[in-house]
GUKE-145177 format. One record per residue: z, x, y of N, C-alpha, C in turn; residue in three letters. Coordinates in Angstrom, 1 decimal. Atoms other than C-alpha are relative to their C-alpha. Layout:
! GUKE-145177
+--------+--------+--------+--------+--------+--------+--------+--------+--------+-----+
!   n_pz !   n_px !   n_py !  ca_pz !  ca_px !  ca_py !   c_pz !   c_px !   c_py !  aa !
+--------+--------+--------+--------+--------+--------+--------+--------+--------+-----+
!      Z !      X !      Y !      Z !      X !      Y !      Z !      X !      Y ! ALA !
...
+--------+--------+--------+--------+--------+--------+--------+--------+--------+-----+
! end
This chain:
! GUKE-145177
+--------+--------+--------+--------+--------+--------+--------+--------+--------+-----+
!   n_pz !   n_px !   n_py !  ca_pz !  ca_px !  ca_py !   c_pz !   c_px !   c_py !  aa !
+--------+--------+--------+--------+--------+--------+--------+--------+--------+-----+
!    0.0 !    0.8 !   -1.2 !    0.0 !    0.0 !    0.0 !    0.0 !    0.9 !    1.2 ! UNK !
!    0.0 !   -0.9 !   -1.7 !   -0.8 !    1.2 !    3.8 !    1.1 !   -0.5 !    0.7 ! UNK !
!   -1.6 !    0.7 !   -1.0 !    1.7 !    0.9 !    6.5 !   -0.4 !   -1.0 !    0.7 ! UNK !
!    0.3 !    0.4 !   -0.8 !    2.0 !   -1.4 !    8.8 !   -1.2 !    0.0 !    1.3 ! UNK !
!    0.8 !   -0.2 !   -1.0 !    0.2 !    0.0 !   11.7 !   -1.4 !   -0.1 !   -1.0 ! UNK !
!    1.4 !    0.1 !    0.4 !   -2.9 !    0.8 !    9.8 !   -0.5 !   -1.6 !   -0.7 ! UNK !
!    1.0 !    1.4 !    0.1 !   -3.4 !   -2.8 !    8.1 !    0.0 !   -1.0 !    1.0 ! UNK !
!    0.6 !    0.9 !   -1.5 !   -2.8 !   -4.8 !   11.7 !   -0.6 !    0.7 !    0.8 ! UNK !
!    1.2 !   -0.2 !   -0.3 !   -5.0 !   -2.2 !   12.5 !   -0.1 !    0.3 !    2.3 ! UNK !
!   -0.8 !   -0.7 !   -1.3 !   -3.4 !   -1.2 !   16.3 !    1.1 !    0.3 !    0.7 ! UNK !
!   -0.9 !   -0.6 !    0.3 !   -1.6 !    0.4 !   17.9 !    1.1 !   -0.5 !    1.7 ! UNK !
!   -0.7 !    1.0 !   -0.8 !   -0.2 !   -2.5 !   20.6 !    0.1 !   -1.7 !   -0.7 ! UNK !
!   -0.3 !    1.2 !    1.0 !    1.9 !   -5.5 !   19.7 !    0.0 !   -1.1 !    1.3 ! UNK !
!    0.3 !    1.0 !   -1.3 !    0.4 !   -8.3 !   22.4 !   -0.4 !   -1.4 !   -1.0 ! UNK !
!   -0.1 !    1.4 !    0.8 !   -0.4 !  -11.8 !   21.5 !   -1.2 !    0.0 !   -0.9 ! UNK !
!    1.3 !    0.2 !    1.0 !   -3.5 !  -11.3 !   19.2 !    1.3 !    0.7 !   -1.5 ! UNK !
!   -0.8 !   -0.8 !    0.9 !   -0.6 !   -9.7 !   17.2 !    0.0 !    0.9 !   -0.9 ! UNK !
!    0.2 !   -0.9 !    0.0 !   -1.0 !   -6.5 !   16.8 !    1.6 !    0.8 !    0.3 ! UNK !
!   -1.3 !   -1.0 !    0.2 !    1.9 !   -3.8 !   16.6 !    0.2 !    1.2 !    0.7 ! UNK !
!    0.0 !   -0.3 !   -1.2 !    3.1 !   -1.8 !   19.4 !    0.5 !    1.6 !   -0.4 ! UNK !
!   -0.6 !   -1.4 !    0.0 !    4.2 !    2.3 !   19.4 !    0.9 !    0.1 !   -1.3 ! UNK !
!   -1.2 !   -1.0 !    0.9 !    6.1 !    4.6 !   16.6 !    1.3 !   -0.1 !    0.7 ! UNK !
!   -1.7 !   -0.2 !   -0.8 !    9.4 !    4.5 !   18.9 !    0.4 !   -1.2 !   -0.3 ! UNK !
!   -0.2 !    1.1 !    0.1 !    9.2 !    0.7 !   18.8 !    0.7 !   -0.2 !   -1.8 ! UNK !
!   -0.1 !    0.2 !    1.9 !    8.8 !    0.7 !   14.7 !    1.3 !    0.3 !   -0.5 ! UNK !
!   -1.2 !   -0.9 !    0.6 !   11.5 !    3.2 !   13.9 !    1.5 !   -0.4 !    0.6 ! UNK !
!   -0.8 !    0.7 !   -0.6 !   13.7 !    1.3 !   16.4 !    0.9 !   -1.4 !   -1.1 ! UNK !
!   -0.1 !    1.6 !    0.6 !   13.1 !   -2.1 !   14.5 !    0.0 !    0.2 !   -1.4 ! UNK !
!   -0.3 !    0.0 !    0.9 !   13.3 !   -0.6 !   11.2 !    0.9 !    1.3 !   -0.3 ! UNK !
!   -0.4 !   -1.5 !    0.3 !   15.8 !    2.4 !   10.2 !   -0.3 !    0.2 !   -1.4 ! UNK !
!    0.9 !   -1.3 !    1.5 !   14.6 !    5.3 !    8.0 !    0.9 !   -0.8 !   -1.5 ! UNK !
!   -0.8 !    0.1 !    1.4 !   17.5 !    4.2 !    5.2 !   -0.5 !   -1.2 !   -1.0 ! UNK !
!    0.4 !    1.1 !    0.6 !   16.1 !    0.9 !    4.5 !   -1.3 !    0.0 !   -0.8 ! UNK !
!    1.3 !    0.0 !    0.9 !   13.1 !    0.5 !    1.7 !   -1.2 !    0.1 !    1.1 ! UNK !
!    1.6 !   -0.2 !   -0.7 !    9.6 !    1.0 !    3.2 !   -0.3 !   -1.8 !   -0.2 ! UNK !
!    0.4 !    1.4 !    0.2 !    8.9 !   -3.0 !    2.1 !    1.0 !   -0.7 !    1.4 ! UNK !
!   -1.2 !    0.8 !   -1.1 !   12.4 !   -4.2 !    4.6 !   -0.7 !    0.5 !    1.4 ! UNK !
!    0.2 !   -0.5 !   -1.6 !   11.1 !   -1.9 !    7.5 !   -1.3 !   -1.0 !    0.0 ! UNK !
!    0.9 !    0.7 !   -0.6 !    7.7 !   -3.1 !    7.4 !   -0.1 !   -1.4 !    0.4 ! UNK !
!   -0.4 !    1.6 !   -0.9 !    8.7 !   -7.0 !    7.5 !    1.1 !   -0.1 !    0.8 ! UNK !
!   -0.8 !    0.1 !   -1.3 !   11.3 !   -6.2 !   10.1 !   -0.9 !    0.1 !    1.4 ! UNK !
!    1.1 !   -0.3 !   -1.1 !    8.3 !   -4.8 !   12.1 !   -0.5 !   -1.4 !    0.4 ! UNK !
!    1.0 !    1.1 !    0.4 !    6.5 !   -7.9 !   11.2 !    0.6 !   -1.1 !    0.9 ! UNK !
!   -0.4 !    1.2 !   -0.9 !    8.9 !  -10.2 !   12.6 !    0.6 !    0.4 !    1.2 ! UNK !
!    0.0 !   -0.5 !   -1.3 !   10.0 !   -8.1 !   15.7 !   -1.3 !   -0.4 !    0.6 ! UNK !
!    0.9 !    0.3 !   -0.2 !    6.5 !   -8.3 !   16.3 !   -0.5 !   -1.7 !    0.3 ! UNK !
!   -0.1 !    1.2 !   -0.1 !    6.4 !  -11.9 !   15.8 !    0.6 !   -0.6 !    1.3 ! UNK !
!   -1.4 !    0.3 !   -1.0 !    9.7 !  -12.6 !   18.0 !   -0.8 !    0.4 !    1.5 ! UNK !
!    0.5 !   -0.8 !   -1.2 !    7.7 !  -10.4 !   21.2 !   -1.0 !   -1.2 !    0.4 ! UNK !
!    1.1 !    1.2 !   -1.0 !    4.9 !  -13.3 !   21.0 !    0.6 !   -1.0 !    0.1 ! UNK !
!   -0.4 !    1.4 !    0.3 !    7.2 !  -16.1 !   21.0 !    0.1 !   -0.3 !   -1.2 ! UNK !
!   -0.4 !    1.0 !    1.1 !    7.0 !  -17.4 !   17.4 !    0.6 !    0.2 !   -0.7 ! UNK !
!   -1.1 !    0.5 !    0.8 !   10.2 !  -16.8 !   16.1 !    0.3 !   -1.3 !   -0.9 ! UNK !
!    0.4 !    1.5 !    1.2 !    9.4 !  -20.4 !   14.8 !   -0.1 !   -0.1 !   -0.8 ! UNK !
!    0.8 !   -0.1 !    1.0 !    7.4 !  -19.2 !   12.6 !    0.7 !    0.2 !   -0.8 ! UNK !
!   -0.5 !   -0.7 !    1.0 !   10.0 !  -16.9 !   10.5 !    0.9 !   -1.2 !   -0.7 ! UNK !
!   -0.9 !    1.3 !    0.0 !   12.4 !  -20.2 !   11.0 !   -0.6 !   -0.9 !   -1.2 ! UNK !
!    0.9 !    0.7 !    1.2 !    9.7 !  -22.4 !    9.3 !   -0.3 !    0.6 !   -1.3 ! UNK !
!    0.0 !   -0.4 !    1.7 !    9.0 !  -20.3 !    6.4 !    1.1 !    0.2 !   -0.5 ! UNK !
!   -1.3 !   -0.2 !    0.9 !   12.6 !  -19.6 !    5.3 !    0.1 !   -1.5 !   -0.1 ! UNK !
!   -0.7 !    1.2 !    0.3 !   13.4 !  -23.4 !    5.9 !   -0.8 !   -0.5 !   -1.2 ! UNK !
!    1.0 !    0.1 !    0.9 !    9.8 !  -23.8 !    3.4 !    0.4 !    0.8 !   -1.1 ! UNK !
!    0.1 !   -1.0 !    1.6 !   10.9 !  -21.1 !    0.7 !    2.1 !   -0.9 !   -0.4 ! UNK !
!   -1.1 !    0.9 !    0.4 !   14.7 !  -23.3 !    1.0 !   -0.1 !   -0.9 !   -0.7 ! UNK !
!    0.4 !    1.3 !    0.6 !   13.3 !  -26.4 !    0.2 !   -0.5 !    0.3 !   -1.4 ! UNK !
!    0.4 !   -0.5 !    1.1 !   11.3 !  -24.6 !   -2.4 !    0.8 !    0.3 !   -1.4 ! UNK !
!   -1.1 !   -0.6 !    0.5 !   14.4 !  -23.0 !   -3.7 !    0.6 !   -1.8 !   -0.7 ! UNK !
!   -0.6 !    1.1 !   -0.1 !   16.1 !  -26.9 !   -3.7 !   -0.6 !   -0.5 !   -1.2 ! UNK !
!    1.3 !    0.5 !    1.0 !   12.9 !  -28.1 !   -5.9 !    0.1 !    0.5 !   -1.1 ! UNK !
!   -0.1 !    0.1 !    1.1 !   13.3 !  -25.7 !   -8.4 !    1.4 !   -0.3 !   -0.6 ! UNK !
!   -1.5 !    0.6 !    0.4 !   16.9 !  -26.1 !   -8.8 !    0.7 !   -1.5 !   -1.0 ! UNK !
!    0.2 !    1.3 !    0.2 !   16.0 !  -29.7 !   -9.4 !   -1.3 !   -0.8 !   -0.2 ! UNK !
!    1.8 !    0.3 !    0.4 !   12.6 !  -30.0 !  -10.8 !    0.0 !   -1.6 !   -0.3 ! UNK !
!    0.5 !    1.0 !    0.7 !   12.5 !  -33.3 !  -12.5 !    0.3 !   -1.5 !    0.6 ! UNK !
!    0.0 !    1.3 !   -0.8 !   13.8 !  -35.8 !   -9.8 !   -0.3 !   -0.6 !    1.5 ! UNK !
!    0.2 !   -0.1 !   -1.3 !   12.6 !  -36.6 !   -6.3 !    1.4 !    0.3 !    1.0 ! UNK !
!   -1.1 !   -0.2 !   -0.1 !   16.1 !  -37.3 !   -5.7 !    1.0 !    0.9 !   -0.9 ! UNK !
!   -0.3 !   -0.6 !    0.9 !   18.2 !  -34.9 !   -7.1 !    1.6 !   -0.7 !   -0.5 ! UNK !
!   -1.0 !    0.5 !    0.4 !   21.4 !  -35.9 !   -9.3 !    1.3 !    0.2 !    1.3 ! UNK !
!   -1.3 !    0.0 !   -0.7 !   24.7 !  -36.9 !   -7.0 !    0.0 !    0.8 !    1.0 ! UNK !
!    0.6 !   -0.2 !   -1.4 !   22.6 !  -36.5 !   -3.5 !   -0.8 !   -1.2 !    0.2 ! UNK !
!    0.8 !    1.3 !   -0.9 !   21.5 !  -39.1 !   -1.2 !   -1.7 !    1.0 !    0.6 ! UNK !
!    0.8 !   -1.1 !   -1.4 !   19.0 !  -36.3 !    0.5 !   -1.1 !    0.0 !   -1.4 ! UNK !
!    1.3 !   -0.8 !    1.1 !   15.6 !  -36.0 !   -1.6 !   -0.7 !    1.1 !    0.5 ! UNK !
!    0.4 !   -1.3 !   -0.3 !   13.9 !  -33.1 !   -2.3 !   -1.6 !    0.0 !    1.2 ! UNK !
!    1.2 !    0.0 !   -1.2 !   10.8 !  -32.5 !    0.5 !   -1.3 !   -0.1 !   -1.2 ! UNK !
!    1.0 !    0.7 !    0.9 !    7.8 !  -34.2 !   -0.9 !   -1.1 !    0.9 !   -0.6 ! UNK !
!    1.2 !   -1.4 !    0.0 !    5.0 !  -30.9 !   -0.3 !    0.5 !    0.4 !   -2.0 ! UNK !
!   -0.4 !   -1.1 !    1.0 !    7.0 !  -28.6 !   -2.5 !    0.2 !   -1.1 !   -1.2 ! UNK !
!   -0.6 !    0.8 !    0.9 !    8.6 !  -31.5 !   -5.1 !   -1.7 !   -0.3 !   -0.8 ! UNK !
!    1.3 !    0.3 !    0.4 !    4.7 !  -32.6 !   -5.9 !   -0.7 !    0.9 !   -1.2 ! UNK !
!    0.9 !   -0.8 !   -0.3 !    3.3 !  -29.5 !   -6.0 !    0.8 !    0.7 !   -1.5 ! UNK !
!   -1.1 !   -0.3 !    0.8 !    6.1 !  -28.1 !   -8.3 !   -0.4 !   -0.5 !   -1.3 ! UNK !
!    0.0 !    0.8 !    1.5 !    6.0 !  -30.9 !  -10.6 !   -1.7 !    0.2 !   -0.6 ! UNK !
!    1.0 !   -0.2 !    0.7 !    2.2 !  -30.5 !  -11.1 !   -0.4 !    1.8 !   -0.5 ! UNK !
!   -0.1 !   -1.5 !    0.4 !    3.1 !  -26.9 !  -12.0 !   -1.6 !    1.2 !    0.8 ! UNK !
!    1.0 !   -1.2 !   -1.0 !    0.9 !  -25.3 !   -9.0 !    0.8 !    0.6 !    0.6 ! UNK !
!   -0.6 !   -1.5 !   -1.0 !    1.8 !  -22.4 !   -6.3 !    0.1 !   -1.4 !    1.0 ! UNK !
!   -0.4 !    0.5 !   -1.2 !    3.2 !  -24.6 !   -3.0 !   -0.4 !   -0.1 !    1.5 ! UNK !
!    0.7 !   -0.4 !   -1.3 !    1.2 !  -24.7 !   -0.1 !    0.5 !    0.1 !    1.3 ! UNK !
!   -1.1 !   -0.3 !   -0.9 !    2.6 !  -23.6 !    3.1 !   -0.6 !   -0.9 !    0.9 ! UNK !
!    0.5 !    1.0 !   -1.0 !    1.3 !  -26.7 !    5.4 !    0.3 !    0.1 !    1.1 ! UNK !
!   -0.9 !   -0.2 !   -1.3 !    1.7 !  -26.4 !    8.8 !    0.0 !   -1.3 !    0.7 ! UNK !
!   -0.3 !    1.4 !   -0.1 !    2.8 !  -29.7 !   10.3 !    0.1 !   -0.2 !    1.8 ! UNK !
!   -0.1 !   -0.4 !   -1.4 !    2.7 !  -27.9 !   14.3 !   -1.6 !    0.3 !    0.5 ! UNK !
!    0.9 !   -1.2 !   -0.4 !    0.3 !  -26.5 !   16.3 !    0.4 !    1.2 !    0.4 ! UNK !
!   -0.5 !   -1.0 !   -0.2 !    2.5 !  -23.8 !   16.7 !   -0.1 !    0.5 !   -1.6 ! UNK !
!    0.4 !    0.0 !    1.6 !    2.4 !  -23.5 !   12.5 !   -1.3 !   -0.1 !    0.1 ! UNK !
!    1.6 !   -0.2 !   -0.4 !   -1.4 !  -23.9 !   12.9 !   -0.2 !    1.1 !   -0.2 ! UNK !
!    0.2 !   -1.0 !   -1.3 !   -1.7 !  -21.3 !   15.6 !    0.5 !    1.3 !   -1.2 ! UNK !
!   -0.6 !   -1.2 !    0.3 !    0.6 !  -19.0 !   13.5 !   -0.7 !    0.4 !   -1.4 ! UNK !
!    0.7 !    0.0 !    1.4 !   -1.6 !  -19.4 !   10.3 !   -1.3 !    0.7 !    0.4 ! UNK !
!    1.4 !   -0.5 !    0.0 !   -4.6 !  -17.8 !   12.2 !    0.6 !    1.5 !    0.8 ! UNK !
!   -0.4 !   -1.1 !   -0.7 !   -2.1 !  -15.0 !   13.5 !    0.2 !    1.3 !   -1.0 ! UNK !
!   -0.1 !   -1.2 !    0.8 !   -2.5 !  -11.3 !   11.7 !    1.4 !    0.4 !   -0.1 ! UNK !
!   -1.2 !   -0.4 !    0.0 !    0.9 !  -10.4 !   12.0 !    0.7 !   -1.1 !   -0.7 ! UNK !
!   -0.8 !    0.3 !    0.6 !    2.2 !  -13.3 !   10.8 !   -0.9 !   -0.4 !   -1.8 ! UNK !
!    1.0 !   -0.1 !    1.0 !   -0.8 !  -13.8 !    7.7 !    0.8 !    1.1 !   -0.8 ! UNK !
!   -0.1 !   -1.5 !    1.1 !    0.4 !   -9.6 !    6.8 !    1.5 !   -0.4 !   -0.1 ! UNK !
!   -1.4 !    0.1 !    0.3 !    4.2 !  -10.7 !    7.1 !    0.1 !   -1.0 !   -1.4 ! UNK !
!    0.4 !    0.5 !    1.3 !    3.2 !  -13.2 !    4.4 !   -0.4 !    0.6 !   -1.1 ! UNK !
!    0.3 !   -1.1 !    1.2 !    1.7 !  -11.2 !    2.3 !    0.9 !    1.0 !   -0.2 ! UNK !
!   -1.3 !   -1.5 !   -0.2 !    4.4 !   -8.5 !    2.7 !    1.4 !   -0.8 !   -1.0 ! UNK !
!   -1.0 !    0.5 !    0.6 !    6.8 !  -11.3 !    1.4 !   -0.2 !   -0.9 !   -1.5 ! UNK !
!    0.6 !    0.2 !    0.7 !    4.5 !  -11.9 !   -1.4 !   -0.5 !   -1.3 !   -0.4 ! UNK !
!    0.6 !    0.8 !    0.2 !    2.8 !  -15.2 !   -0.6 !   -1.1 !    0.2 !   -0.5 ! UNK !
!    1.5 !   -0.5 !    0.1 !   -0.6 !  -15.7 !   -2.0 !   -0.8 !   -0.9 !    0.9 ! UNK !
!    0.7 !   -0.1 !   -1.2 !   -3.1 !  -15.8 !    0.7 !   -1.2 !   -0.8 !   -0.1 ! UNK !
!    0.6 !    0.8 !    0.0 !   -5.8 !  -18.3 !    1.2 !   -0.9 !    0.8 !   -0.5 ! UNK !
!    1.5 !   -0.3 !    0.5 !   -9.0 !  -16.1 !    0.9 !    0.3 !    0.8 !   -1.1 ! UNK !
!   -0.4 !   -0.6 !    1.6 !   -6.8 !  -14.5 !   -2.6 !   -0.2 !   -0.9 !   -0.4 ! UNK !
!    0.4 !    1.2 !    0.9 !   -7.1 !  -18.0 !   -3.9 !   -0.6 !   -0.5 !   -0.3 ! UNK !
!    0.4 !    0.9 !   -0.6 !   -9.6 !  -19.6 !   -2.5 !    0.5 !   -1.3 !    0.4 ! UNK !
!   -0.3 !    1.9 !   -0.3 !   -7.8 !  -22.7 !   -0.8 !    0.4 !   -0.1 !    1.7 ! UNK !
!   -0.2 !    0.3 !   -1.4 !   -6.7 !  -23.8 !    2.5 !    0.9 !    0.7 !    0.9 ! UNK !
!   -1.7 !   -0.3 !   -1.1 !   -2.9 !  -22.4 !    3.4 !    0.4 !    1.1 !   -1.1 ! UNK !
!   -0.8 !   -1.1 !    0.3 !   -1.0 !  -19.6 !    2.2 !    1.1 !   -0.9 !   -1.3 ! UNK !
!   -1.1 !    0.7 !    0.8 !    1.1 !  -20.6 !   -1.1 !    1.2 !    0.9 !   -0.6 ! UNK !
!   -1.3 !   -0.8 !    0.2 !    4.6 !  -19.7 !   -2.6 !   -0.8 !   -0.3 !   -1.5 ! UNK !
!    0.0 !    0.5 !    1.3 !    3.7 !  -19.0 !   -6.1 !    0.6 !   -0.7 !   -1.1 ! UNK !
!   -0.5 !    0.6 !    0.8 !    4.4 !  -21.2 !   -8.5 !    1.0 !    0.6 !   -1.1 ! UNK !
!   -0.9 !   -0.8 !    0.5 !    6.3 !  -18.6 !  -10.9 !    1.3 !    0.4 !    0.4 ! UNK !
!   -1.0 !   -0.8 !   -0.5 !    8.9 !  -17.7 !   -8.7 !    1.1 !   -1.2 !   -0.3 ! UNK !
!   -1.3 !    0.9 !    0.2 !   12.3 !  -18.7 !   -9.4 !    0.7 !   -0.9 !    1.0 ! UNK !
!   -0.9 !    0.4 !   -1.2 !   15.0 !  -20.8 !   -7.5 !    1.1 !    1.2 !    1.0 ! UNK !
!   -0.9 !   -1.3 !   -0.6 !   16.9 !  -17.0 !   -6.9 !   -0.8 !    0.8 !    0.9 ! UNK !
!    0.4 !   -0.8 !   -0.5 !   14.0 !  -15.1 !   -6.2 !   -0.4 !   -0.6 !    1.4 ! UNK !
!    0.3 !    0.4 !   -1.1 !   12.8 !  -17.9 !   -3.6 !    1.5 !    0.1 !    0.8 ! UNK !
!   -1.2 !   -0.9 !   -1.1 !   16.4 !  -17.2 !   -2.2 !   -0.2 !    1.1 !    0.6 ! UNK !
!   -0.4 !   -1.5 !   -0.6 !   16.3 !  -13.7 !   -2.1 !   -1.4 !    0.3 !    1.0 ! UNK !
!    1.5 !    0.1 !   -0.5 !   12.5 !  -14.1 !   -0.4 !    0.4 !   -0.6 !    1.2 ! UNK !
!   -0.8 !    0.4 !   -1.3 !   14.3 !  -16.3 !    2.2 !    0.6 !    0.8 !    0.7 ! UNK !
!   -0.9 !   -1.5 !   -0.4 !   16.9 !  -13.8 !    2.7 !   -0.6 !    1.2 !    0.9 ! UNK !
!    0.4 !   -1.4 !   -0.4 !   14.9 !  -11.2 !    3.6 !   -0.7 !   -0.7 !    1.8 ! UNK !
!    0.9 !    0.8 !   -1.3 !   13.5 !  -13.4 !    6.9 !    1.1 !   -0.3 !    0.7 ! UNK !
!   -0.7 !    0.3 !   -1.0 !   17.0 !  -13.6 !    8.3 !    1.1 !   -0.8 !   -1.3 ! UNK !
!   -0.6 !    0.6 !    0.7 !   20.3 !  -14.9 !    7.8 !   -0.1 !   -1.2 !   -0.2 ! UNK !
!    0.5 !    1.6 !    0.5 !   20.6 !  -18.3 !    6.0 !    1.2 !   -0.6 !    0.9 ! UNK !
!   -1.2 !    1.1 !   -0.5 !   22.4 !  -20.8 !    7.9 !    0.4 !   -0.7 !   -0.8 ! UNK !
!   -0.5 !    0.6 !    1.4 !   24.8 !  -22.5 !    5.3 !   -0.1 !   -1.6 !    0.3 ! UNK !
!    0.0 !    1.7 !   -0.6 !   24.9 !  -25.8 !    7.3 !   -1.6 !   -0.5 !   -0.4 ! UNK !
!    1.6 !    0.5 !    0.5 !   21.1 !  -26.2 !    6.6 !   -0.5 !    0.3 !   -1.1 ! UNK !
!    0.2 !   -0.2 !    1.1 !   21.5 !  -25.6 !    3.2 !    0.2 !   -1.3 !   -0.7 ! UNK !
!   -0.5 !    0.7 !    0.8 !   20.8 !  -28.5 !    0.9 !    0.4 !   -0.3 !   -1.6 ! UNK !
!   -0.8 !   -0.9 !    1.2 !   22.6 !  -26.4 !   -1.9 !    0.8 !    1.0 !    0.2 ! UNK !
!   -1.2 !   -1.6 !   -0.6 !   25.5 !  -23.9 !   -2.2 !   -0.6 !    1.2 !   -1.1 ! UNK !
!    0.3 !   -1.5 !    1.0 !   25.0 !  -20.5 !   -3.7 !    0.7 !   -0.2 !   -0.7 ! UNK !
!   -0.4 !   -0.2 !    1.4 !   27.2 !  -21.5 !   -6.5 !   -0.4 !   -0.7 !   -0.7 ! UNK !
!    1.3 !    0.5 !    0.8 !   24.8 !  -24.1 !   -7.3 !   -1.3 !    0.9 !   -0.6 ! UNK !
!    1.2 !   -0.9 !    0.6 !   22.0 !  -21.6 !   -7.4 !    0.4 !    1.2 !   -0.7 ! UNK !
!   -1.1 !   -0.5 !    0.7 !   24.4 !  -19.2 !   -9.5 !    0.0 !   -0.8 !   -1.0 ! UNK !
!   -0.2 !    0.4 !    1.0 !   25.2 !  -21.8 !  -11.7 !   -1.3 !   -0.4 !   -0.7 ! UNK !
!    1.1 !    0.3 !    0.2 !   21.4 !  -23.0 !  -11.9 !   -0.5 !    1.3 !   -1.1 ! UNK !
!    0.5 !   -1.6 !    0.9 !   20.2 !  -19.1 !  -13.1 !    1.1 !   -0.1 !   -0.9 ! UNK !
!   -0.7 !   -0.2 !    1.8 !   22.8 !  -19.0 !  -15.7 !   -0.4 !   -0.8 !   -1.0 ! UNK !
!    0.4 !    0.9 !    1.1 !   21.8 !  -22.2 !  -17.2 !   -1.6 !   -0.2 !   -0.6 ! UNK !
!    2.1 !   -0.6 !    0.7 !   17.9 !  -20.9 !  -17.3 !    0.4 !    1.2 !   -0.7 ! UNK !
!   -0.2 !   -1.0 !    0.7 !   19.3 !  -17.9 !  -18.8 !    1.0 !   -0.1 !   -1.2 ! UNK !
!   -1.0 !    0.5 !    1.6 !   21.7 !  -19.6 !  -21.6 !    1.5 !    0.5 !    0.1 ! UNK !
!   -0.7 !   -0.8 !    0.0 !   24.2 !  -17.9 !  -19.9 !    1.6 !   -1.0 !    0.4 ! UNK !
!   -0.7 !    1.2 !   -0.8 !   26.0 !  -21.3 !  -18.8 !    1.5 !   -0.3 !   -1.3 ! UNK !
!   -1.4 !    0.5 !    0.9 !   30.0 !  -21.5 !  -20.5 !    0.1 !   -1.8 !    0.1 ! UNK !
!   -0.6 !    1.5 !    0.1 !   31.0 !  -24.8 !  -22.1 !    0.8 !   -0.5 !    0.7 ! UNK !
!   -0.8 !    0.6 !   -0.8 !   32.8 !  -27.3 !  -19.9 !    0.5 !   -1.3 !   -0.9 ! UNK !
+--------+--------+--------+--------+--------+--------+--------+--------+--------+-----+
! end
């Protein structure tokens, strides 16, 4: 994989979103952290400078929901919750496809035709419209209810209030895909 700078491809981060100076970079990511963390820190620094912090917002709340879905595959509603699961991902899930990332804004739109936030996508290992051939960027279908956590995670902390699950739900969920779940 190339670095950042070379696949957005300059060497200013202005609203065509593009990526601004070596001092900037090394600022917004330190040396200790993996090469994958720095470059999507860059990604969403970069983001943040044009305004669409939205954006990062929206996809974590999308790989949540996602997370929610698989948790609870088999009911719109899930057991002993008034709240159903979000209809995209729940659908999409159940017909055992990848989840398409819809944009429902024109700020979501906008940010679907923006390179910086496209390569932050792919960096967080969406698969990519012209990889698929289809319309929107999708969460693939494969990924777990942990890993779509830990894929959230990496976009920022999780606000627990806008969670509609606790981490000892998603804890107790991975054990019981893994057999690993004690009798009650």
């Amino acid at each position: 994989e190339g670095s950042v700078i070379a696949e957005v491809g300059s060497e200013h981060c202005n609203s065509d979103g593009h990526i601004t100076d070596g001092e900037e970079i090394e600022a917004a990511a330190p040396r200790e952290r993996p090469s994958e963390m720095k470059e999507i820190s860059v990604l969403k620094s970069c983001l943040i400078k044009q305004g669409r912090e939205s954006l990062i917002t929206w996809v974590q709340e999308v790989l949540l929901d996602a997370c929610r879905v698989k948790m609870y595959p088999d009911a719109l509603i899930p057991e002993a919750s008034s709240v159903p699961n979000e209809p995209i991902p729940f659908h999409y899930n159940y017909a055992k496809q990848s989840i398409p990332l819809v944009p429902f804004s024109r700020m979501q739109y906008q940010g679907l035709q923006t390179e910086s936030f496209i390569l932050l996508l792919h960096k967080l290992g969406f698969l990519l419209p012209a990889d698929v051939g289809k319309v929107y960027p999708r969460i693939p279908h494969f990924w777990s209810a942990d890993h779509l956590f830990s894929v959230a995670n990496k976009l920022g902390p999780i606000k627990k209030e806008n969670l509609m699950f606790s981490e000892e739900e998603l804890e107790r969920m991975k054990k019981k895909l893994l057999g690993e779940e004690e009798p009650t």
